[in-house]
Structures are given as structure tokens and as C-alpha cells.
C-alpha positions, -999 to 999 in steps of 0.1 A, spaced: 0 0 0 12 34 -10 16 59 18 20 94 20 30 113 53 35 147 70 41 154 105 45 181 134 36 191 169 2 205 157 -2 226 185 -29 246 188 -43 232 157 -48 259 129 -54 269 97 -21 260 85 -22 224 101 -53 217 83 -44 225 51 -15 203 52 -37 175 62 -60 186 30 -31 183 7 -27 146 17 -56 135 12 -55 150 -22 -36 115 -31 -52 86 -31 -27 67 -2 -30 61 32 -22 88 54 2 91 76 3 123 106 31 120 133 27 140 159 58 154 181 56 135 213 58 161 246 88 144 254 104 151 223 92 184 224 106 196 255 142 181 232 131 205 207 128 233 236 88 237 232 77 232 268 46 254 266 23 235 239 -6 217 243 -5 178 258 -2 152 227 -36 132 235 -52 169 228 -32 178 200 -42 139 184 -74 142 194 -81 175 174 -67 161 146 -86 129 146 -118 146 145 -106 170 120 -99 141 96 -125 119 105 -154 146 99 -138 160 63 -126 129 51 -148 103 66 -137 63 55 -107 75 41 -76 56 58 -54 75 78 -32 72 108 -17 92 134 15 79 152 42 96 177 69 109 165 100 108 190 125 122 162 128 141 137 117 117 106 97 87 121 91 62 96 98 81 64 132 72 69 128 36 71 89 28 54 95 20 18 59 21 14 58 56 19 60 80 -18 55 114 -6 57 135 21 41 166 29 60 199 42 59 237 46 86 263 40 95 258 77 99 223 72 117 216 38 149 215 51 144 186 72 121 167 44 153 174 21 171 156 46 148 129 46 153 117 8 189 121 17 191 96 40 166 73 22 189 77 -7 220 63 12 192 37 24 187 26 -14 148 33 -4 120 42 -31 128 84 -41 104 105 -20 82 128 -37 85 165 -16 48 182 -16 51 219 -7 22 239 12 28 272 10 26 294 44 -13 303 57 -13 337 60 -28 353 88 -50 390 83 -17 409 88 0 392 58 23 367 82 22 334 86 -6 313 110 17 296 133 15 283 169 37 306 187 13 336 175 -20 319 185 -3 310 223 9 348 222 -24 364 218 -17 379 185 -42 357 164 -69 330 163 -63 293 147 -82 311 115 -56 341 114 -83 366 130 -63 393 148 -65 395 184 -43 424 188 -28 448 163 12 445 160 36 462 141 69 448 141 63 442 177 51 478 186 19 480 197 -5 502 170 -20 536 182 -10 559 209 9 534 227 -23 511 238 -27 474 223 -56 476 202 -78 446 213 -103 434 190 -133 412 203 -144 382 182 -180 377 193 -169 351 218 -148 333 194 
């Protein structure tokens, strides 16, 4: 069985995150989604995120109610590659501009392995309403929602106005 994969710590599941998981399941493979353990994460110096079992669960009924009966896993990643590195079976992987570098490294190394070439699918950033990218840190800062809403108008990390962060209420969102 062809498989195609993608991975990440998912925290605070957004925007972004989802339309990485959308691109998979543009192919017609089993999907994999490894998701950074905590332990791993606190390696990786992240020690404020979400626990995994909430960060799995959010992604499970993301998939499960968009792309319901279509096969699909989620497995923990404690490194940087999981099985793309060692899964033959696997033909594509799924990354974003942040994480390119490390999917590069991936065919490297399953190159040396004599494994099956892996295919590189790249998901541009999800902007957010100020023209940046959606991303985790942002969302845990206050700055924006998991749609890209802002919370609080920034520029360049000055607040906006006569010195006041401007703070924008989302109807209870």
C-alpha cells in the first residue's frame, strides 16, 4: 500500500495544520500524521504547547469529519523523521517552508538507504489577516486565532495607536 506522510507538533491546531492534512488526502494513499511526542518536544525546547492526547485528538476529528472512510493514521513521532526514513511504502511527504529543510534531509538519507525516491509536496505558508504566517507561537501569544483573526494589532512588535494594544473582540470566538 502506498503511503504518503506529514508530520508536526500541531499545537494549537490551525489553519495551516489543516491545510496540510488537506493536501494529503488529495492522493489517493493512506495517510500518515506523526505527531511530536511532549517528550520530544521539550528536546526541541517547546515546553509550553498543548498535551499530545489533545493535540491527536483534534486532529482525529478534523480528519474523521472531512474525510470520513478514508484511511489514515496518526502515530508519535519521538525524532525528527519517524518512519519516512525507514517505510518503503511511503511516496510522498508533505511539508511547509518551515519544514523543507528537514524533508530534504529525509530523501537524503533514504537515498543512502537505497529506499524508493520520495516525492516533496510543498504547502505554501497560511497567511494570517496581517499578511504573516498562521503559526503556533502567534495563536499562544495572543496575536491571532487558529483562522488568522487578529486579536491584537502589532507592528513589528510595537503596539499600533497611541501606545495602547488595540484589542479586537471576536463575538466570543
Amino acid at each position: 500500500m502506498k503511503k504518503i506522510a506529514l508530520g508536526g507538533t500541531f499545537d494549537h491546531f490551525h489553519k495551516g495544520h489543516k491545510k496540510l492534512i488537506d493536501r494529503a488526502f488529495k492522493e489517493r494513499y493512506h495517510v500518515i500524521i506523526g505527531v511530536t511526542t511532549d517528550s520530544f518536544a521539550r528536546k526541541l525546547g517547546k515546553t509550553d504547547i498543548e498535551p499530545f492526547e489533545l493535540r491527536t485528538k483534534k486532529i482525529r476529528e478534523y480528519v474523521e469529519k472531512k474525510y470520513p472512510g478514508k484511511s489514515f493514521s496518526i502515530i508519535p513521532l519521538n525524532d525528527p523523521f519517524g518512519p519516512i526514513i525507514e517505510d518503503n511504502e511511503i511516496v510522498a511527504l508533505i511539508v511547509s517552508p518551515e519544514t523543507l529543510a528537514r524533508g530534504l534531509e529525509a530523501c537524503e538519507i533514504r537515498e543512502r538507504k537505497r529506499l524508493n525516491r520520495l516525492d516533496l509536496y510543498i504547502v505554501p505558508f497560511v497567511l494570517a489577516e496581517d499578511g504573516l504566517p498562521i503559526s503556533s507561537t502567534r495563536i499562544r501569544k495572543g496575536e491571532i486565532d487558529q483562522s488568522g483573526r487578529m486579536i491584537k494589532a502589532f507592528n513589528k512588535g510595537e503596539p499600533r495607536g497611541e501606545g495602547k494594544f488595540e484589542d479586537r473582540s471576536l463575538g466570543g470566538k
